[in-house]
N, C-alpha and C positions, 0 to 999 in steps of 0.2 A: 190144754196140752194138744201139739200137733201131732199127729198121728197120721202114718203114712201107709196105705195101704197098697197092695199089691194085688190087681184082679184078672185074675184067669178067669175069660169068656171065652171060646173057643182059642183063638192064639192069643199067646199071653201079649199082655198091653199093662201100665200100670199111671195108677190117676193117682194122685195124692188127696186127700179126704180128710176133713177135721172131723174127730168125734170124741163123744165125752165115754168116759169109761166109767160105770154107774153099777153096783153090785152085782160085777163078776163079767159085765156084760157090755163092748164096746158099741154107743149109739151113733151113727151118721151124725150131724147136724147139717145135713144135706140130703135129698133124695138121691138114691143109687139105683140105677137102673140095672139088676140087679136080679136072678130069681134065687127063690127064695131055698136056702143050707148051700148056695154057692160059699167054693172054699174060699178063703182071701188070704192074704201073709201081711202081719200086721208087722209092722217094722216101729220100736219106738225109740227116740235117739235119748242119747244118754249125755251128760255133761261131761267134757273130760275136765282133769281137773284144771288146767289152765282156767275153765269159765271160773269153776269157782273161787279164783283169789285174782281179777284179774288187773289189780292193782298191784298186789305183789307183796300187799300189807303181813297177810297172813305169813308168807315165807318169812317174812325178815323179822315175826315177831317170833317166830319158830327158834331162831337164833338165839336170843336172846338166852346167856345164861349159857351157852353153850363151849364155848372154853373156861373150864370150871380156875384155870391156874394163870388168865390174865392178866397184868398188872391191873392198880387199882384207875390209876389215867390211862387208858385202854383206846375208851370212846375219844378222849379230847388230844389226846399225841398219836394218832392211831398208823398215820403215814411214816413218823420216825420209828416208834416197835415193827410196822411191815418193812419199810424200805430203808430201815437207817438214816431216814430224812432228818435233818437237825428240825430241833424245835424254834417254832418262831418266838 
Protein backbone atom coordinates (compact mmCIF):
# COMPACT_ATOMS: atom_id res chain seq x y z
CA UNK A 1 0.00 0.00 0.00
CA UNK A 2 1.16 3.59 -0.91
CA UNK A 3 1.04 5.65 1.81
CA UNK A 4 1.64 9.24 1.77
CA UNK A 5 3.06 11.12 4.34
CA UNK A 6 3.20 14.57 5.17
CA UNK A 7 6.61 16.06 7.16
CA UNK A 8 6.89 18.88 9.22
CA UNK A 9 10.68 19.93 9.61
CA UNK A 10 10.90 23.19 10.44
CA UNK A 11 8.51 24.77 7.38
CA UNK A 12 6.28 22.45 6.33
CA UNK A 13 7.44 20.42 2.98
CA UNK A 14 5.80 17.19 2.14
CA UNK A 15 7.73 13.91 0.50
CA UNK A 16 5.46 11.09 -0.31
CA UNK A 17 7.00 7.60 1.37
CA UNK A 18 6.09 4.00 0.83
CA UNK A 19 5.67 2.12 4.14
CA UNK A 20 4.17 -1.08 5.35
CA UNK A 21 1.72 -0.90 8.09
CA UNK A 22 2.68 -3.83 10.53
CA UNK A 23 0.90 -4.27 14.04
CA UNK A 24 -0.34 -1.01 14.82
CA UNK A 25 2.83 0.55 13.51
CA UNK A 26 3.63 2.44 10.05
CA UNK A 27 7.29 1.17 8.86
CA UNK A 28 9.32 3.55 6.00
CA UNK A 29 10.61 1.09 3.49
CA UNK A 30 12.92 3.86 3.04
CA UNK A 31 15.32 5.71 5.21
CA UNK A 32 13.76 9.22 6.60
CA UNK A 33 15.89 11.60 7.60
CA UNK A 34 13.96 12.28 10.12
CA UNK A 35 14.43 12.87 14.24
CA UNK A 36 13.20 10.59 16.07
CA UNK A 37 8.74 11.21 17.85
CA UNK A 38 8.83 13.83 14.72
CA UNK A 39 4.94 14.36 14.03
CA UNK A 40 3.91 13.28 10.45
CA UNK A 41 0.28 13.34 8.89
CA UNK A 42 -0.35 10.05 7.30
CA UNK A 43 -2.75 10.53 4.49
CA UNK A 44 -4.09 6.88 3.09
CA UNK A 45 -6.18 7.05 -0.09
CA UNK A 46 -9.25 5.23 -0.19
CA UNK A 47 -10.91 3.66 -3.55
CA UNK A 48 -13.95 5.41 -4.68
CA UNK A 49 -16.29 3.32 -5.77
CA UNK A 50 -15.98 3.90 -9.45
CA UNK A 51 -12.38 1.81 -9.04
CA UNK A 52 -14.32 -0.88 -7.81
CA UNK A 53 -16.55 -1.94 -10.58
CA UNK A 54 -14.65 -0.39 -13.29
CA UNK A 55 -16.18 -2.30 -15.96
CA UNK A 56 -19.58 -1.55 -14.88
CA UNK A 57 -20.30 -5.38 -14.67
CA UNK A 58 -21.38 -5.03 -11.04
CA UNK A 59 -23.98 -2.09 -11.67
CA UNK A 60 -25.72 -3.78 -14.46
CA UNK A 61 -25.92 -7.12 -12.59
CA UNK A 62 -27.48 -4.92 -9.68
CA UNK A 63 -30.28 -4.44 -12.12
CA UNK A 64 -31.12 -7.48 -12.64
CA UNK A 65 -34.46 -8.43 -11.30
CA UNK A 66 -35.35 -5.10 -10.75
CA UNK A 67 -38.61 -4.29 -12.47
CA UNK A 68 -40.45 -6.89 -10.60
CA UNK A 69 -43.80 -6.40 -13.38
CA UNK A 70 -41.76 -6.56 -16.91
CA UNK A 71 -43.10 -8.28 -19.62
CA UNK A 72 -41.80 -11.75 -19.99
CA UNK A 73 -39.72 -10.54 -23.63
CA UNK A 74 -38.44 -7.62 -21.75
CA UNK A 75 -34.59 -8.41 -22.51
CA UNK A 76 -35.25 -9.39 -26.39
CA UNK A 77 -38.14 -6.53 -27.53
CA UNK A 78 -36.68 -4.08 -25.12
CA UNK A 79 -36.47 -0.99 -27.76
CA UNK A 80 -40.46 -1.51 -28.76
CA UNK A 81 -41.65 -1.74 -24.66
CA UNK A 82 -39.09 1.62 -24.10
CA UNK A 83 -39.76 3.47 -27.45
CA UNK A 84 -42.68 1.91 -29.12
CA UNK A 85 -40.19 0.62 -31.70
CA UNK A 86 -41.96 -2.12 -33.92
CA UNK A 87 -40.58 -5.44 -33.54
CA UNK A 88 -38.36 -6.68 -36.18
Amino acid sequence: MFIRWLLYTGSTMTTAVKAIYENGVFKPKEPLDLQERTEVEVLIPTQSPADDDPTGWAAARALIGFIDDAPADMAEHHDNHLYGRPRA
